[in-house]
C-alpha positions in Angstrom: -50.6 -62.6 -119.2 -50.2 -60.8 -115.6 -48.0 -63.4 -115.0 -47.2 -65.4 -112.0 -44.5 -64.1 -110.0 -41.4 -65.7 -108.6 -39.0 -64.1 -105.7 -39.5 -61.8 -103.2 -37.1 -59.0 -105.0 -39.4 -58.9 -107.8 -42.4 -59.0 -105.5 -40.7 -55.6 -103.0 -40.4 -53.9 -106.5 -43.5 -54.4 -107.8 -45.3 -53.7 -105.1 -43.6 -50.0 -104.9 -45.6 -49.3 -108.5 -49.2 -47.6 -107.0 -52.1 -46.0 -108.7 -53.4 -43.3 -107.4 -57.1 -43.5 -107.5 -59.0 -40.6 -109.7 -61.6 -38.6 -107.8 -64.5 -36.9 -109.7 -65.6 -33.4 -108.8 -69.2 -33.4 -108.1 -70.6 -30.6 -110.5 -73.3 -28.0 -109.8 -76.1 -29.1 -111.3 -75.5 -32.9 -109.8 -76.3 -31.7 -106.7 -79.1 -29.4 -108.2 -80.8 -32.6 -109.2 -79.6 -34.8 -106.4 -82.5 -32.4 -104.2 -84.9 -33.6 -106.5 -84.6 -36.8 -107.3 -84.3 -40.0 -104.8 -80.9 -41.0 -105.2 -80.2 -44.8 -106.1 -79.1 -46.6 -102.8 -75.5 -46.6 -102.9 -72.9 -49.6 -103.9 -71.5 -51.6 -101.1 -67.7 -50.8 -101.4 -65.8 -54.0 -102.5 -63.0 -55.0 -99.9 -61.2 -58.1 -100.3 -63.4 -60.6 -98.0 -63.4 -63.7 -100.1 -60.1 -63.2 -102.0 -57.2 -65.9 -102.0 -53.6 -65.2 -102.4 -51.6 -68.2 -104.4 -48.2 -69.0 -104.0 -47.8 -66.6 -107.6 -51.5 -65.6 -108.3 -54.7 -64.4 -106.6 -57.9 -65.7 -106.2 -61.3 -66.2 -104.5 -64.0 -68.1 -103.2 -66.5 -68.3 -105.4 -70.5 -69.6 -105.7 -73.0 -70.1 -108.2 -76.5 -69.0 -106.9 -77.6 -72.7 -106.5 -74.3 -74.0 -104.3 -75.3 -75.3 -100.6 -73.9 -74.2 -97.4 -72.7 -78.0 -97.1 -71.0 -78.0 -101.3 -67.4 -78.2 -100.7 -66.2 -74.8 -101.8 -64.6 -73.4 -105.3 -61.8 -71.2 -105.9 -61.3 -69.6 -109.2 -57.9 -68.7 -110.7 -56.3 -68.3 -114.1 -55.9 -71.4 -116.5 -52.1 -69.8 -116.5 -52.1 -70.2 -112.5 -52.1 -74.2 -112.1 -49.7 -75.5 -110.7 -49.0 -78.0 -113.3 -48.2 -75.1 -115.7 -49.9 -73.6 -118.9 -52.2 -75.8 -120.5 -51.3 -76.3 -123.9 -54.1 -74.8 -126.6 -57.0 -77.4 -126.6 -55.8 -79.1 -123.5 -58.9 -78.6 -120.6 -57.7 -80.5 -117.0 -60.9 -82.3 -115.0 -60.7 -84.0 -112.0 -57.0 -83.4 -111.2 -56.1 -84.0 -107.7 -54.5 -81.2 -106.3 -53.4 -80.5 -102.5 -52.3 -76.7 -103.4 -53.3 -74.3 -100.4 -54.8 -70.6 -100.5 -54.6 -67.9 -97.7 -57.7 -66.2 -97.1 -57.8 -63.0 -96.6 -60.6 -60.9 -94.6 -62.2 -57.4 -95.6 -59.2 -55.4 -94.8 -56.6 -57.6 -97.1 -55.3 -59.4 -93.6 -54.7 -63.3 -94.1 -57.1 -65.2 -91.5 -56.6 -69.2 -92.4 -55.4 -71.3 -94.6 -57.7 -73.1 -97.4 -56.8 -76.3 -99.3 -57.5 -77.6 -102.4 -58.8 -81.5 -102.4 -58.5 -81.2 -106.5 -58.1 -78.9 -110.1 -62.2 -79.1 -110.6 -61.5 -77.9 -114.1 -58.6 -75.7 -116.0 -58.0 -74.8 -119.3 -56.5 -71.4 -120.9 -58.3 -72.2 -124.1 -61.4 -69.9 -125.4 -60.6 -68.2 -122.0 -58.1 -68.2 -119.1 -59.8 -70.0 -115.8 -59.2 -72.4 -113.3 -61.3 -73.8 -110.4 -60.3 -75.8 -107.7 -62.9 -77.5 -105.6 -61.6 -77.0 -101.3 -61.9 -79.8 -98.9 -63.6 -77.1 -96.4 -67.1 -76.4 -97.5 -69.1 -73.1 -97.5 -70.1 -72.6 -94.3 -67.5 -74.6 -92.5 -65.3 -71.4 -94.3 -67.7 -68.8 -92.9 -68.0 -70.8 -89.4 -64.6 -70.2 -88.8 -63.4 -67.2 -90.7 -66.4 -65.2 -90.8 -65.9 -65.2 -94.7 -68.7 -65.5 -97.5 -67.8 -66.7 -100.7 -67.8 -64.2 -103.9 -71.3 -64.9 -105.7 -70.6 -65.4 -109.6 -73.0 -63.3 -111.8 -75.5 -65.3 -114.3 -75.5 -62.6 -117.1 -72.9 -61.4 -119.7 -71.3 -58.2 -118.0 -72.3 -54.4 -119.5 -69.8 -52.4 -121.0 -69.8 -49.0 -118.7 -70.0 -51.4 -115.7 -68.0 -50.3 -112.5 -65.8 -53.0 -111.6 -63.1 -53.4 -109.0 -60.2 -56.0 -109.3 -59.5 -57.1 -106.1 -55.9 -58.9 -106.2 -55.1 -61.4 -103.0 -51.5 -61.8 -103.8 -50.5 -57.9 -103.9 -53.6 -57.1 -101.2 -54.3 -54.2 -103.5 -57.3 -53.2 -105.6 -57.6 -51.7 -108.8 -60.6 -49.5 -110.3 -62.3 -48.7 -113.3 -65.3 -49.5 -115.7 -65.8 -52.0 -118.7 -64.8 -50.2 -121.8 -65.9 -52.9 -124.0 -65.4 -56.7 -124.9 -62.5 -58.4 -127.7 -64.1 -60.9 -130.6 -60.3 -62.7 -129.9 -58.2 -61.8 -127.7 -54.8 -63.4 -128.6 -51.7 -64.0 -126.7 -48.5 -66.3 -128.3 -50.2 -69.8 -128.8 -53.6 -69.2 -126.4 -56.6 -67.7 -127.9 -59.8 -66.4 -125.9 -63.0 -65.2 -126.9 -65.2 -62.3 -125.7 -62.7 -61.1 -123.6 -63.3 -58.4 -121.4 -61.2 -54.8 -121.9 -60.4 -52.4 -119.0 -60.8 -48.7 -119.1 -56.6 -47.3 -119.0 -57.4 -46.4 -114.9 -56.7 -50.4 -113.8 -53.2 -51.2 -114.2 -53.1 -54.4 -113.0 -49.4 -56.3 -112.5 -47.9 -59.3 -112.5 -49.5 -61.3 -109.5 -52.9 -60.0 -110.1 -53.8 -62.7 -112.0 -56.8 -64.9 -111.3 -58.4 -61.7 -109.1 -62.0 -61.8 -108.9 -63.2 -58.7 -111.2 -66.6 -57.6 -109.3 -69.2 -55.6 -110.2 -68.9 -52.9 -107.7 -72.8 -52.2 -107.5 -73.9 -55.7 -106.9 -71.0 -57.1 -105.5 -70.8 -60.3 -108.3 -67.8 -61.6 -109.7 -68.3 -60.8 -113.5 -64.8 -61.7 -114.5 -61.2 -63.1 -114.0 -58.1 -61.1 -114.2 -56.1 -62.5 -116.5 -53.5 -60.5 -119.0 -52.6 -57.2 -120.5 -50.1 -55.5 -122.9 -47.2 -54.8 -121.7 -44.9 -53.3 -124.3 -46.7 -52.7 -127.6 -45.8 -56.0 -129.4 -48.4 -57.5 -131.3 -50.2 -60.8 -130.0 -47.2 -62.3 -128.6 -46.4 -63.6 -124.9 -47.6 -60.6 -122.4 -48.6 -58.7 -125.4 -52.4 -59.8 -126.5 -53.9 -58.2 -129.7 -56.9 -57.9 -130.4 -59.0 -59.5 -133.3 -62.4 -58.0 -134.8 -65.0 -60.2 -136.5 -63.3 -59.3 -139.8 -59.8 -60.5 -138.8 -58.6 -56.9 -138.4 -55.9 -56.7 -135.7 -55.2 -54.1 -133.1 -52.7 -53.7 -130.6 -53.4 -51.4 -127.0 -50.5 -51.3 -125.6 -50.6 -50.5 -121.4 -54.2 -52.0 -122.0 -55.6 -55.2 -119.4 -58.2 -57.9 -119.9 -60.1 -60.3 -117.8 -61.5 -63.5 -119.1 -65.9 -63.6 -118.5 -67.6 -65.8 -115.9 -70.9 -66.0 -116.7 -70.7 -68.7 -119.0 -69.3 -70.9 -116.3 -72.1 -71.0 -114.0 -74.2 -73.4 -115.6 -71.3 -75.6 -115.7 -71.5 -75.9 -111.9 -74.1 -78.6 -110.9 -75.6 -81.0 -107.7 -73.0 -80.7 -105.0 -71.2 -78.2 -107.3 -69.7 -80.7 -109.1 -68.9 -79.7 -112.5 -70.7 -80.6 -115.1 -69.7 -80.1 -119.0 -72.8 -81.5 -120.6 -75.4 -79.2 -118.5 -77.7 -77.1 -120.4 -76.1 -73.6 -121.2 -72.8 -74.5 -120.0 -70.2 -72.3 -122.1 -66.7 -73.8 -121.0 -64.3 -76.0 -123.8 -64.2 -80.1 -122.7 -61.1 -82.1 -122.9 
């Protein structure tokens, strides 16, 4: 996992460990056919409006399409982010009162307010790696006095070639690159997940990045959540995830990061964004 992160000594040297962002050279004939076709309308660039920093994670604000202004808001973490530690494989939290608090942080990465949970909506870190936690400020009490929107959550399984951007509260940092593809099983020590999503090399994410919102950078969705990657080489043990095909065949990227989908989470999110296990199409585990 990206894990949490304790200390400010390993936080100063963490944060020293940047990514230079790769710039493509516009060829020739691009700009041949750029006079002679309309070009698409281009992609609002993703800033971190919306994203949370935990006391060891990151965050954000999130909505399904159908949340009200007046629906207490949700923030969406890692299963591995709770504050009442991993959840054991099988084990899915409900309903768990929580007073944890989130800063949130405006376009430019700069903390504007303090957010605070009322309760652990719902957490697990089996089948995949999420938590939510339902806010006793509601949406547009948030954007009233922050000038914040929430993050919408996309309603359709992510595309491999997808631009995405991981937007991490805790380090204030972002991290580029596209979908190179989706993991049968994704397994890490005792946790497995399913239909996991895997970065292109470019998005190095780091210990603290976990639970960023991973957005589509032409709509603007959250497809995913940051969750994990492999750090050394070892084979499908703690902060080393393999990957397994259909046929049980193992292999192991090593330097390689995964986020956890959120698609299949959004019709668990009903009335008054309550969430809802039994609703039609809803894709998360029950306890």
């Amino acid at each position: 996992m990206n894990k949490p992160l304790i200390g400010a000594f390993l936080a100063a040297l963490l944060l020293g460990a940047g990514v230079a962002p790769a710039v493509a050279a516009e060829s020739a004939q691009a700009r041949e056919s750029a006079t002679e076709v309309t070009p698409a309308p281009a992609a609002k660039a993703v800033t971190f409006a919306g994203a949370v920093a935990l006391s060891n994670c990151s965050g954000s604000v999130v909505r399904s399409p159908d949340s009200a202004p007046t629906d207490p808001a949700l923030v969406l973490s890692n299963g591995h982010c709770l504050e009442t530690g991993f959840p054991g494989p099988g084990e899915v939290l409900v309903d768990r009162p929580s007073t944890r608090t989130f800063t949130l942080l405006d376009a430019s990465g700069s903390g504007v307010g303090t957010l605070r949970a009322s309760k652990i909506a719902y957490g697990t870190m089996t089948d995949t790696d999420l938590s939510l936690y339902e806010l006793t400020s509601t949406y547009e009490e948030i954007e009233s006095a922050y000038g914040i929107e929430a993050l919408e959550l996309e309603t359709a399984h992510p595309v491999a070639g997808t631009a995405i951007t991981v937007a991490s509260g805790y380090w204030k940092r972002t991290y580029s690159c596209d979908i190179d593809g989706f993991v049968h099983q994704l397994k890490e020590g005792r946790w497995t997940w399913k239909d996991s999503v895997r970065y292109t090399p470019e998005c190095q994410t780091i210990g603290g990045t976990s639970g960023s919102p991973v957005i589509d950078d032409a709509t603007g969705k959250v497809v995913a959540v940051n969750n994990t990657g492999n750090e050394s080489g070892q084979e499908c043990t703690d902060n080393n995830p393999c990957e397994v095909d259909e046929n049980g065949n193992v292999t192991v990227r090593e330097g390689i990061n995964y986020a956890q989908q959120t698609y299949n989470m959004v019709p668990c999110i009903g009335v008054g964004n309550k969430i809802d296990l039994d609703r039609e199409g809803c894709g998360l585990p029950k306890p």
